[in-house]
mmJSON file of the N, C-alpha and C atoms, coordinates in Angstrom:
{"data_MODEL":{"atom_site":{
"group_PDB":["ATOM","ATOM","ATOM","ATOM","ATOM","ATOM","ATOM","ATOM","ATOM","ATOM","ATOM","ATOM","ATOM","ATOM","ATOM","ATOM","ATOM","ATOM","ATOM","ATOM","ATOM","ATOM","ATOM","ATOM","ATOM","ATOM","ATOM","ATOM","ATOM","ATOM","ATOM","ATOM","ATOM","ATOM","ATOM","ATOM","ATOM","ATOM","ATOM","ATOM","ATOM","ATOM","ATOM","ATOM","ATOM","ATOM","ATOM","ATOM","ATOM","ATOM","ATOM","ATOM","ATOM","ATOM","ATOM","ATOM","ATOM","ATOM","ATOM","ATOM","ATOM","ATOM","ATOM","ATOM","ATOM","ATOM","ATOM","ATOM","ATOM","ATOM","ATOM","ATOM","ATOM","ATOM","ATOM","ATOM","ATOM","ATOM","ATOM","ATOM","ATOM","ATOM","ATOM","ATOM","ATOM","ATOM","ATOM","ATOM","ATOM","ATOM","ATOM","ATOM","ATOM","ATOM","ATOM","ATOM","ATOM","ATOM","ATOM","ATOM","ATOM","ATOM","ATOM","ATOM","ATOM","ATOM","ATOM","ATOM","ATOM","ATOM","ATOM","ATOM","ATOM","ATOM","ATOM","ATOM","ATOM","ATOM","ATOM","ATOM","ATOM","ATOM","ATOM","ATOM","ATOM","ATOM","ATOM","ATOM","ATOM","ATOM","ATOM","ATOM","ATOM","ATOM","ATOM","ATOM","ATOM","ATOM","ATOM","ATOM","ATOM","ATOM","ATOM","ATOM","ATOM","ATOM","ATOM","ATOM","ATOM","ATOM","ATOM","ATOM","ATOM","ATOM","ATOM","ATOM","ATOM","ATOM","ATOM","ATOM","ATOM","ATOM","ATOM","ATOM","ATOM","ATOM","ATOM","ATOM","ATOM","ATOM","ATOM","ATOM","ATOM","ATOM","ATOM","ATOM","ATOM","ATOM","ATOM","ATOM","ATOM","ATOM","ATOM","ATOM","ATOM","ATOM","ATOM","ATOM","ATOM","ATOM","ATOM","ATOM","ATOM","ATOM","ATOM","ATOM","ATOM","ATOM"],
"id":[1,2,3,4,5,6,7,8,9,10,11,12,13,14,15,16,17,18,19,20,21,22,23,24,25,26,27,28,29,30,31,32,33,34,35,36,37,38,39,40,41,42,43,44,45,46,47,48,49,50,51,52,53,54,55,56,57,58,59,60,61,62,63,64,65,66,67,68,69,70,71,72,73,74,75,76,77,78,79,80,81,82,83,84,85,86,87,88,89,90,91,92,93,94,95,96,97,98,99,100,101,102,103,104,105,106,107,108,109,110,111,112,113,114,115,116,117,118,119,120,121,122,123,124,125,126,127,128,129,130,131,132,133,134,135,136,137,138,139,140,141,142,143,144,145,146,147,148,149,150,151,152,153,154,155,156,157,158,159,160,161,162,163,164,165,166,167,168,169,170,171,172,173,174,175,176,177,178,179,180,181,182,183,184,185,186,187,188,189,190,191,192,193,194,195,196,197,198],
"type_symbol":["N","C","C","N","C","C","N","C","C","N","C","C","N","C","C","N","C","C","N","C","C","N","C","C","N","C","C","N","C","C","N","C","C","N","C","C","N","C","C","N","C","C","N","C","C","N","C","C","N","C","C","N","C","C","N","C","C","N","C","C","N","C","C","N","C","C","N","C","C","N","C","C","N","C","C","N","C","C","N","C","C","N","C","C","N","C","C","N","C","C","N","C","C","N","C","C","N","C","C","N","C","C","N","C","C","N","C","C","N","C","C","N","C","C","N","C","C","N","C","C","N","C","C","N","C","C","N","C","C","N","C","C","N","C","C","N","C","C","N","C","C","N","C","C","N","C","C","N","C","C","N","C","C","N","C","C","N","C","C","N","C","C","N","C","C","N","C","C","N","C","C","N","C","C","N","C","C","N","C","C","N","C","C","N","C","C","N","C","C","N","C","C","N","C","C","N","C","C"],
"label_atom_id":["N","CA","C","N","CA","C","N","CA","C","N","CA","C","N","CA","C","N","CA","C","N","CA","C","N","CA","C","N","CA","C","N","CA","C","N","CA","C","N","CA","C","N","CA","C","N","CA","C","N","CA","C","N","CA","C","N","CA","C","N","CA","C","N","CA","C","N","CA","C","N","CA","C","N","CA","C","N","CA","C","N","CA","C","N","CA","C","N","CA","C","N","CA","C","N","CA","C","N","CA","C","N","CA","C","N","CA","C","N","CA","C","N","CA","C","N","CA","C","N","CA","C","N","CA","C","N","CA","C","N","CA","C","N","CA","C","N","CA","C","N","CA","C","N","CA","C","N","CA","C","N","CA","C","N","CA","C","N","CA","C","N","CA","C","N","CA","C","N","CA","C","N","CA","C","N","CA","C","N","CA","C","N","CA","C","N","CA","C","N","CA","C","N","CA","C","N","CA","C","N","CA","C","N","CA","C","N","CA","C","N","CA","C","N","CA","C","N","CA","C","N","CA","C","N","CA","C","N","CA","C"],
"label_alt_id":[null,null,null,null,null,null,null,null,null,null,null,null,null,null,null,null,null,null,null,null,null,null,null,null,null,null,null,null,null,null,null,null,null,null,null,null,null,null,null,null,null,null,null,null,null,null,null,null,null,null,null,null,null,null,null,null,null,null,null,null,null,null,null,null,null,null,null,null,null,null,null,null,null,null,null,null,null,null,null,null,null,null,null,null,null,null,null,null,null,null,null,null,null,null,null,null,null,null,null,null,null,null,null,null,null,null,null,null,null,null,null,null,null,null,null,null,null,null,null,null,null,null,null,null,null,null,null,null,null,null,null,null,null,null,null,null,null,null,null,null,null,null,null,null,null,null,null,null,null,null,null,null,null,null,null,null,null,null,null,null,null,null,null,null,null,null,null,null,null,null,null,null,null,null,null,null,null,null,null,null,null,null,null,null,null,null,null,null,null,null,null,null,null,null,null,null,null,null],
"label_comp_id":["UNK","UNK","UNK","UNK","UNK","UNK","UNK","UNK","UNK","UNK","UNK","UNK","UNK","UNK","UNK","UNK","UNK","UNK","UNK","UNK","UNK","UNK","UNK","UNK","UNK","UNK","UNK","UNK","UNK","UNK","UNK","UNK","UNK","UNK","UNK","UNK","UNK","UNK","UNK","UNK","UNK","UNK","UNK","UNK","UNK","UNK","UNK","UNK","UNK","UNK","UNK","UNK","UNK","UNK","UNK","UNK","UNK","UNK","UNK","UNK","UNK","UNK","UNK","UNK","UNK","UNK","UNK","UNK","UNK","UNK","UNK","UNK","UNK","UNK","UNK","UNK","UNK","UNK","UNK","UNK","UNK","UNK","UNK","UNK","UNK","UNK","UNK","UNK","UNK","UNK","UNK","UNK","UNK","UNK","UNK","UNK","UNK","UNK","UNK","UNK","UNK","UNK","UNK","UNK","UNK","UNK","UNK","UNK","UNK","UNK","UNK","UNK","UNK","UNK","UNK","UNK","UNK","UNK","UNK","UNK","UNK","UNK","UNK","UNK","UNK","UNK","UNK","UNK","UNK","UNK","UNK","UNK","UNK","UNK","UNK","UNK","UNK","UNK","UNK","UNK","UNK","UNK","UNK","UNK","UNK","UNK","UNK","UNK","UNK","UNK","UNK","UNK","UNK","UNK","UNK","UNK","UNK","UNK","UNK","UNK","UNK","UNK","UNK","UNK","UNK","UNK","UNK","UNK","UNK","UNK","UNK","UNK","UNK","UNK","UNK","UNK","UNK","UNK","UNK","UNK","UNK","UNK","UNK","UNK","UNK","UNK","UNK","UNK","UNK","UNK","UNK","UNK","UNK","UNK","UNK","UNK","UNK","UNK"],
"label_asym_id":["A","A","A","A","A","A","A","A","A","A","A","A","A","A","A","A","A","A","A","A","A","A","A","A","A","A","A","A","A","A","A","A","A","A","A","A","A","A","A","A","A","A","A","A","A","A","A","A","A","A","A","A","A","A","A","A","A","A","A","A","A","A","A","A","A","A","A","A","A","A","A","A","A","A","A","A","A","A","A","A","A","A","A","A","A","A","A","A","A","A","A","A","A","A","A","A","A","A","A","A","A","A","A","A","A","A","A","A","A","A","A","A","A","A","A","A","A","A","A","A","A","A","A","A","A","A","A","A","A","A","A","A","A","A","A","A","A","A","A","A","A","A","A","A","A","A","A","A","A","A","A","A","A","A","A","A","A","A","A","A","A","A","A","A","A","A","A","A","A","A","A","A","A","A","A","A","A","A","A","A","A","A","A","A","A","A","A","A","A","A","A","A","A","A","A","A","A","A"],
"label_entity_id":["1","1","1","1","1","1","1","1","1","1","1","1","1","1","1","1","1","1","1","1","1","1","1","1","1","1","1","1","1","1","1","1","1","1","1","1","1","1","1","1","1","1","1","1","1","1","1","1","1","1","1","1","1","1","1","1","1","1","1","1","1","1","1","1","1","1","1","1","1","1","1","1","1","1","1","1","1","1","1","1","1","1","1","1","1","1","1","1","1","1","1","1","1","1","1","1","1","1","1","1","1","1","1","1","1","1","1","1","1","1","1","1","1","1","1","1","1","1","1","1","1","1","1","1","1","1","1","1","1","1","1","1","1","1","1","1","1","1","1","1","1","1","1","1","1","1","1","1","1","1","1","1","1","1","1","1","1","1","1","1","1","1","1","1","1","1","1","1","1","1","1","1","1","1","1","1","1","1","1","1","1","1","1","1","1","1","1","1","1","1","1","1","1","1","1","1","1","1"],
"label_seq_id":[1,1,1,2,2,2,3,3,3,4,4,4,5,5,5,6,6,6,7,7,7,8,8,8,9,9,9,10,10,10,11,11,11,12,12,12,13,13,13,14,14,14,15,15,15,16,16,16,17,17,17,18,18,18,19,19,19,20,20,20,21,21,21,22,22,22,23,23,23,24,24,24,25,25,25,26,26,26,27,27,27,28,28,28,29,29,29,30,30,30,31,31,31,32,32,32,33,33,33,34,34,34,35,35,35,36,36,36,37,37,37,38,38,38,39,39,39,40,40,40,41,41,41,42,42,42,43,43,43,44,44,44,45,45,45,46,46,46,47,47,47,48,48,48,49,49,49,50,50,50,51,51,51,52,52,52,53,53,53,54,54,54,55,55,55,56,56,56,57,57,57,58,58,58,59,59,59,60,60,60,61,61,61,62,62,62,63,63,63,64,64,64,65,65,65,66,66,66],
"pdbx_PDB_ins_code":[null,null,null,null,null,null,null,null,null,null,null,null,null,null,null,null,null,null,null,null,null,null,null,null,null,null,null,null,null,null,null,null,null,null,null,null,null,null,null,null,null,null,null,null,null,null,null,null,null,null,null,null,null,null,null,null,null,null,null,null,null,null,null,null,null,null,null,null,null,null,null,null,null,null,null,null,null,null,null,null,null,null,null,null,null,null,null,null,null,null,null,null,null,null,null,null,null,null,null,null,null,null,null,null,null,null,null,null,null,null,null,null,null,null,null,null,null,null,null,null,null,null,null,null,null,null,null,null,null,null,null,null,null,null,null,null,null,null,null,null,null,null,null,null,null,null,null,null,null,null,null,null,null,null,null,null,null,null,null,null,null,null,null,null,null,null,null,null,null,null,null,null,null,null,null,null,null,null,null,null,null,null,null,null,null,null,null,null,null,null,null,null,null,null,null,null,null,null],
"Cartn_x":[-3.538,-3.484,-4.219,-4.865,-5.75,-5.027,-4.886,-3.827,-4.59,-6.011,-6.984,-6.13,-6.221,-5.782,-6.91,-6.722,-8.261,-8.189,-8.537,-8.602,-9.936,-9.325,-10.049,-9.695,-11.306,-11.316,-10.675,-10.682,-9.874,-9.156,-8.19,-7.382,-8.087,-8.669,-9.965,-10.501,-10.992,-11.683,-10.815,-9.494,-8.518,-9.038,-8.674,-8.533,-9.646,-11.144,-12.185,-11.976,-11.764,-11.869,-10.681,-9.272,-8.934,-9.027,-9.506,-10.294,-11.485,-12.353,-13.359,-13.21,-12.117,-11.493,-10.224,-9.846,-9.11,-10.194,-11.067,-12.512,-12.927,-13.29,-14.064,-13.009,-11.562,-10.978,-11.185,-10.905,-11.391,-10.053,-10.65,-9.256,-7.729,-8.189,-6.961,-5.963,-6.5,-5.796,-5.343,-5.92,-5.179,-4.257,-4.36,-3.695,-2.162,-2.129,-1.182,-0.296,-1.184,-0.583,0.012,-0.395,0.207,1.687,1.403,2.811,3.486,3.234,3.824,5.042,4.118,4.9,5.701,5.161,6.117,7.934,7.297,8.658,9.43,9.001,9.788,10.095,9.549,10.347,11.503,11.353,12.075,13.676,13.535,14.379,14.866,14.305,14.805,15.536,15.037,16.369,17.643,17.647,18.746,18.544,17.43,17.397,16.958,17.561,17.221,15.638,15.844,14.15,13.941,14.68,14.795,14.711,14.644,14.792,14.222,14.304,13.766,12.428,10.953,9.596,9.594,8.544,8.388,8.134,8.896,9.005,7.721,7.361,6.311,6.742,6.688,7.509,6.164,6.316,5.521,6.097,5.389,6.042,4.776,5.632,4.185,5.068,3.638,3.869,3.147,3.795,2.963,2.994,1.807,1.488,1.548,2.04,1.802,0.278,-0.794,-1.668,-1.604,-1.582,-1.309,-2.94],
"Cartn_y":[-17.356,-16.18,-16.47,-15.566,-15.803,-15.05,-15.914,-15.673,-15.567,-15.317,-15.215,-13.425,-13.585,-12.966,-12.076,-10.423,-9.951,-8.509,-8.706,-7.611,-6.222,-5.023,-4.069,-3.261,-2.036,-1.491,-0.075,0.284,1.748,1.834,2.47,2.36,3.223,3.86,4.415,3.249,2.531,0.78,0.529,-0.06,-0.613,0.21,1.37,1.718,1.688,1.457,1.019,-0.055,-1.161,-2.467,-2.895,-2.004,-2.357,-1.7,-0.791,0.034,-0.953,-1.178,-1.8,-3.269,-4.001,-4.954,-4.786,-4.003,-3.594,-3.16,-2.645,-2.632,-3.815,-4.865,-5.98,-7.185,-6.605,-7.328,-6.803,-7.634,-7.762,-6.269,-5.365,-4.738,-5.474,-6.327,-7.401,-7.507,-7.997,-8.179,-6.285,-5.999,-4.051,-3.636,-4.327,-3.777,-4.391,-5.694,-6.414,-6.157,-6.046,-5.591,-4.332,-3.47,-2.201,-2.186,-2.817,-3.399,-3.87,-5.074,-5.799,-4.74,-4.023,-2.664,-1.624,-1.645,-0.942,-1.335,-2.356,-3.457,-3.203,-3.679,-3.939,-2.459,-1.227,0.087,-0.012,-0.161,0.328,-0.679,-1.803,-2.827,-2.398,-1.867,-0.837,0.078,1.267,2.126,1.667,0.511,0.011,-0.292,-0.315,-0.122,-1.11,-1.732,-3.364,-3.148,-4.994,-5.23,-4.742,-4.29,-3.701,-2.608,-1.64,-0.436,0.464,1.315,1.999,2.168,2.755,2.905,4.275,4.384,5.944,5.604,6.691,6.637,7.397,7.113,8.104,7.899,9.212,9.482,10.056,9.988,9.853,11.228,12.071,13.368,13.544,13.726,13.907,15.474,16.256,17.589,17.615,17.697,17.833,19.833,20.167,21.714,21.698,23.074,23.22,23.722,23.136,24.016,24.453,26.055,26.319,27.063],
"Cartn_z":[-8.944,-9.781,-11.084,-11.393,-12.584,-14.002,-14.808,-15.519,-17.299,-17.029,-17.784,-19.181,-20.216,-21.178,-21.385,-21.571,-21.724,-22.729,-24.049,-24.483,-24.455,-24.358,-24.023,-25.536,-25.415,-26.546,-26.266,-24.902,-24.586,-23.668,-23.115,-22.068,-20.831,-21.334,-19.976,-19.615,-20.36,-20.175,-19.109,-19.76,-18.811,-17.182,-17.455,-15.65,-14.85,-15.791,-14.952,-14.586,-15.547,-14.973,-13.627,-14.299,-12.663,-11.541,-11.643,-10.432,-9.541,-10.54,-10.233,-10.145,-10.089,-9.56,-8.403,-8.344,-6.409,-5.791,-5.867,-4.961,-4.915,-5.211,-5.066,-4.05,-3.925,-3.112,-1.478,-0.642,0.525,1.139,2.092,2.808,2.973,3.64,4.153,3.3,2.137,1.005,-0.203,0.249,-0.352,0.521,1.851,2.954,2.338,2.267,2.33,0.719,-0.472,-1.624,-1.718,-0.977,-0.594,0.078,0.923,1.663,0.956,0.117,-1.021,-1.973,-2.558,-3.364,-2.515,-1.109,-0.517,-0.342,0.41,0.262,-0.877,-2.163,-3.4,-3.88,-3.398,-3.958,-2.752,-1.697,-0.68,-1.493,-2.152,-2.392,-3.507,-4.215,-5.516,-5.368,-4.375,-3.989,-3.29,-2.808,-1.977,-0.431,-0.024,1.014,1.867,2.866,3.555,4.031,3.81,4.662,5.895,6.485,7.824,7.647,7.284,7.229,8.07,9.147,10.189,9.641,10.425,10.008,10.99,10.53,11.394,12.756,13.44,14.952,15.55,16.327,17.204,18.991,18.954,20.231,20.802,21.988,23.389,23.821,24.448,25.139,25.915,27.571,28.565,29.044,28.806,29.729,30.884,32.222,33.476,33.491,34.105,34.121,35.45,35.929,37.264,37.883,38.417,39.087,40.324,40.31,41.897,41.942],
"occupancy":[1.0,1.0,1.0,1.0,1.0,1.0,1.0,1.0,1.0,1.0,1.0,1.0,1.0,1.0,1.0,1.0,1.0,1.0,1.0,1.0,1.0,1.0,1.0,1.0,1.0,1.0,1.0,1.0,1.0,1.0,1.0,1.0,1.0,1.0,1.0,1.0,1.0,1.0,1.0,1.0,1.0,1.0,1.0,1.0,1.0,1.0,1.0,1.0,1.0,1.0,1.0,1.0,1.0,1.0,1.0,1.0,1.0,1.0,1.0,1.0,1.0,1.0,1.0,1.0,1.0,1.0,1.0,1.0,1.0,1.0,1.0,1.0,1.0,1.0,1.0,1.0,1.0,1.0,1.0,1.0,1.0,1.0,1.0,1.0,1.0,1.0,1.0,1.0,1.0,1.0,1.0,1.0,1.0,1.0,1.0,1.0,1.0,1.0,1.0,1.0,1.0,1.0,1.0,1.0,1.0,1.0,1.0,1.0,1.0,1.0,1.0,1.0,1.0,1.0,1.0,1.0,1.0,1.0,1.0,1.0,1.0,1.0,1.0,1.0,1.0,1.0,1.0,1.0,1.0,1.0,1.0,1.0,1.0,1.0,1.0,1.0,1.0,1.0,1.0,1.0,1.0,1.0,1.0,1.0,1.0,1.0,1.0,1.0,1.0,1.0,1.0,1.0,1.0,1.0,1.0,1.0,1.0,1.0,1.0,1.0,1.0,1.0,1.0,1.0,1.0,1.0,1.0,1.0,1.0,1.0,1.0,1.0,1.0,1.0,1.0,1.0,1.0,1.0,1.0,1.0,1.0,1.0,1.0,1.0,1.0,1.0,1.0,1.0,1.0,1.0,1.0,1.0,1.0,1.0,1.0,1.0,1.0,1.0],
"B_iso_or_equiv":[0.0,0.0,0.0,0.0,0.0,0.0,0.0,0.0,0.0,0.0,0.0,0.0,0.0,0.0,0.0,0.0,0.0,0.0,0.0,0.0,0.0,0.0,0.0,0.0,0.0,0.0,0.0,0.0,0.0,0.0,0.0,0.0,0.0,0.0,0.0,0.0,0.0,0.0,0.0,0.0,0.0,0.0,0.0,0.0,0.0,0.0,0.0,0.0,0.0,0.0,0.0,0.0,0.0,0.0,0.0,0.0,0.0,0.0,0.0,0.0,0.0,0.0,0.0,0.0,0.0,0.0,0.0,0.0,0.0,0.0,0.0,0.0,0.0,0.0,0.0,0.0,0.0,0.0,0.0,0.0,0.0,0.0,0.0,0.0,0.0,0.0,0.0,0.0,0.0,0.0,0.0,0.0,0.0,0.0,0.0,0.0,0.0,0.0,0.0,0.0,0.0,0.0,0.0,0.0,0.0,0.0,0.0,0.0,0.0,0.0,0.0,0.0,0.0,0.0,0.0,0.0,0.0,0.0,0.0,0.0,0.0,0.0,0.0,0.0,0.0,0.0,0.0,0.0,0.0,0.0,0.0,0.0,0.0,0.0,0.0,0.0,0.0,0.0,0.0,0.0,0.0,0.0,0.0,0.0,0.0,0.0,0.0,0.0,0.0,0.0,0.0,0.0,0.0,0.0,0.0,0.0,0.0,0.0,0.0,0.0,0.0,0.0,0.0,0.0,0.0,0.0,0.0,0.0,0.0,0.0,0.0,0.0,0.0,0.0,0.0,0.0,0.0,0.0,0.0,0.0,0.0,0.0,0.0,0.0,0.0,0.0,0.0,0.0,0.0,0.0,0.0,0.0,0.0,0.0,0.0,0.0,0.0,0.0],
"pdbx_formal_charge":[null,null,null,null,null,null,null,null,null,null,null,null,null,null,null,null,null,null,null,null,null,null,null,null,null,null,null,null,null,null,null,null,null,null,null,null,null,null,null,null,null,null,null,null,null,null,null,null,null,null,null,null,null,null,null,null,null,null,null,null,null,null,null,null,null,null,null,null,null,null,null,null,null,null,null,null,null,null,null,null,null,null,null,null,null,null,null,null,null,null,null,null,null,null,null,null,null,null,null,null,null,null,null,null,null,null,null,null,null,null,null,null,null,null,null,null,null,null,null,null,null,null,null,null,null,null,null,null,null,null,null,null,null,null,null,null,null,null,null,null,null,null,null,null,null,null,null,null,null,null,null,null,null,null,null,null,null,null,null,null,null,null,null,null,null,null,null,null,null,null,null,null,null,null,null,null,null,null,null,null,null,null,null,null,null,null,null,null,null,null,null,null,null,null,null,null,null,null],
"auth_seq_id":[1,1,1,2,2,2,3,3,3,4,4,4,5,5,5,6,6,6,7,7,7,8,8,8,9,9,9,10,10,10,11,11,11,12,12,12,13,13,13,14,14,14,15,15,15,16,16,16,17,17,17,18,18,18,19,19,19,20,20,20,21,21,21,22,22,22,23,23,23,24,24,24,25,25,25,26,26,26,27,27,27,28,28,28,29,29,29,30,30,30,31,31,31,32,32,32,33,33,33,34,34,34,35,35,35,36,36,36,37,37,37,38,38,38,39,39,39,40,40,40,41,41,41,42,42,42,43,43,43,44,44,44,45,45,45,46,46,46,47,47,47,48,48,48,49,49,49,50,50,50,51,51,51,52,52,52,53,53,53,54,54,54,55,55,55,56,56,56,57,57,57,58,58,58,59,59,59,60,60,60,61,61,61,62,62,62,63,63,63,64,64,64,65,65,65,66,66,66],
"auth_comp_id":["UNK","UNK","UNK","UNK","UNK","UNK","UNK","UNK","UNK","UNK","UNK","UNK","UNK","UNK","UNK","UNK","UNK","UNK","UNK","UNK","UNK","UNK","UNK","UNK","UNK","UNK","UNK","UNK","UNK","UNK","UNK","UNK","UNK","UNK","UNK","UNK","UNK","UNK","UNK","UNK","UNK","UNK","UNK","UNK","UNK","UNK","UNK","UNK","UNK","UNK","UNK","UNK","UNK","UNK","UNK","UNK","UNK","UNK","UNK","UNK","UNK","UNK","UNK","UNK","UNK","UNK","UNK","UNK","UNK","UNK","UNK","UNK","UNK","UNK","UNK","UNK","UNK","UNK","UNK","UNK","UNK","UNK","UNK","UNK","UNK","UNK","UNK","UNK","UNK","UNK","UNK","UNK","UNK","UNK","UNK","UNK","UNK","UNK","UNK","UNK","UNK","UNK","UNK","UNK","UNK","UNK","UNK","UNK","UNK","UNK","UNK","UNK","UNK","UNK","UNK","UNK","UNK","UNK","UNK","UNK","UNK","UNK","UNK","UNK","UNK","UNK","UNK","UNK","UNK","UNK","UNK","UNK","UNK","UNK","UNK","UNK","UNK","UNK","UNK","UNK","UNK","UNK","UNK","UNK","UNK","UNK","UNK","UNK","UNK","UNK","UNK","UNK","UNK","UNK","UNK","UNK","UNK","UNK","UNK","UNK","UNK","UNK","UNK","UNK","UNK","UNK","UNK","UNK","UNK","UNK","UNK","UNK","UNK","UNK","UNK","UNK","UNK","UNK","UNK","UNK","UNK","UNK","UNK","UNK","UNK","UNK","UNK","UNK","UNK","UNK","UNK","UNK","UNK","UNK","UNK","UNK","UNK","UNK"],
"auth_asym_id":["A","A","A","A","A","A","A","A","A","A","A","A","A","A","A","A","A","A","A","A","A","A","A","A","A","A","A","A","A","A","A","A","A","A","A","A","A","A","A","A","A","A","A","A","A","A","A","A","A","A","A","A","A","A","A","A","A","A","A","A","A","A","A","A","A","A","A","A","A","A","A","A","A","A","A","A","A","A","A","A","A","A","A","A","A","A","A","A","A","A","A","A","A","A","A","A","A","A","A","A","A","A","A","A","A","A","A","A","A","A","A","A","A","A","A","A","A","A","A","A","A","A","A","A","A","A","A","A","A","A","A","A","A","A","A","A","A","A","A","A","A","A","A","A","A","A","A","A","A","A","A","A","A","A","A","A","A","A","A","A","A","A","A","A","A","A","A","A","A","A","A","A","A","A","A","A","A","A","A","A","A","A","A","A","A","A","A","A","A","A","A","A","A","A","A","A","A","A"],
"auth_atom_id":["N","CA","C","N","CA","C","N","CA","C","N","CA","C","N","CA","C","N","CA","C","N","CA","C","N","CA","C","N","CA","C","N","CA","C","N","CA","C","N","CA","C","N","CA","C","N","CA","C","N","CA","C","N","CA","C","N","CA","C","N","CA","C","N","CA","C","N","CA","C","N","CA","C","N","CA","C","N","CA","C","N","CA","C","N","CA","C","N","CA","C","N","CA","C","N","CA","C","N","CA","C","N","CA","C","N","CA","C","N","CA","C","N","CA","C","N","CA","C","N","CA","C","N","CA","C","N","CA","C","N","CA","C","N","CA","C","N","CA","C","N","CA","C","N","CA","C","N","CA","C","N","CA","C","N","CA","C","N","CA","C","N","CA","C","N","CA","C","N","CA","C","N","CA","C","N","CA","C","N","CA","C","N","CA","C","N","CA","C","N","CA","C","N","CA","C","N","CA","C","N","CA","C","N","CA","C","N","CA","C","N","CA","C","N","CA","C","N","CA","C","N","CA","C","N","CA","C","N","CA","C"],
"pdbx_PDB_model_num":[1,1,1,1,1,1,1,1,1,1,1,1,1,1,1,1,1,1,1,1,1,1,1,1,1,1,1,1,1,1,1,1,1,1,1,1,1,1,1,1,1,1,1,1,1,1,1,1,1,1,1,1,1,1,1,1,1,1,1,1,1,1,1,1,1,1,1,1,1,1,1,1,1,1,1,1,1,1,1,1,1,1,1,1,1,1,1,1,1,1,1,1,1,1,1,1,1,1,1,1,1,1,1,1,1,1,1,1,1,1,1,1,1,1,1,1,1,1,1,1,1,1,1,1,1,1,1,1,1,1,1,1,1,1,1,1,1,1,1,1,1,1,1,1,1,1,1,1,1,1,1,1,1,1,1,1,1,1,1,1,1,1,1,1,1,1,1,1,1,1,1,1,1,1,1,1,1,1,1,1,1,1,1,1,1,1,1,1,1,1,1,1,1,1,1,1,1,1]
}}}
């Protein structure tokens, strides 16, 4: 972790630079920080590491052709 100290002259500044630093990281790693924060809200409201995920259900319709 880069723990580098950095002053900025505007807070618009600020949100370029970290904009334009979560772009320069690889998917893999947005994928996984995303998850990261997901986790830790889900742990905030109360809610276990387990917690159900969305279901997707399968439904087959057969049609009759006569």
């Amino acid at each position: 972790m880069d723990k580098t100290i950095k002053r900025y002259a505007s807070p618009e500044l600020i949100k370029i630079t970290g904009y334009r630093d979560w772009q320069r990281l690889p998917a893999s790693d947005r994928i996984r920080a995303v998850s990261d924060i997901t986790w830790a809200a889900y742990a905030l409201n109360g809610h276990a590491a387990d917690a159900p995920r969305l279901q997707r259900t399968l439904v087959r319709v057969q049609r009759n052709t006569k």
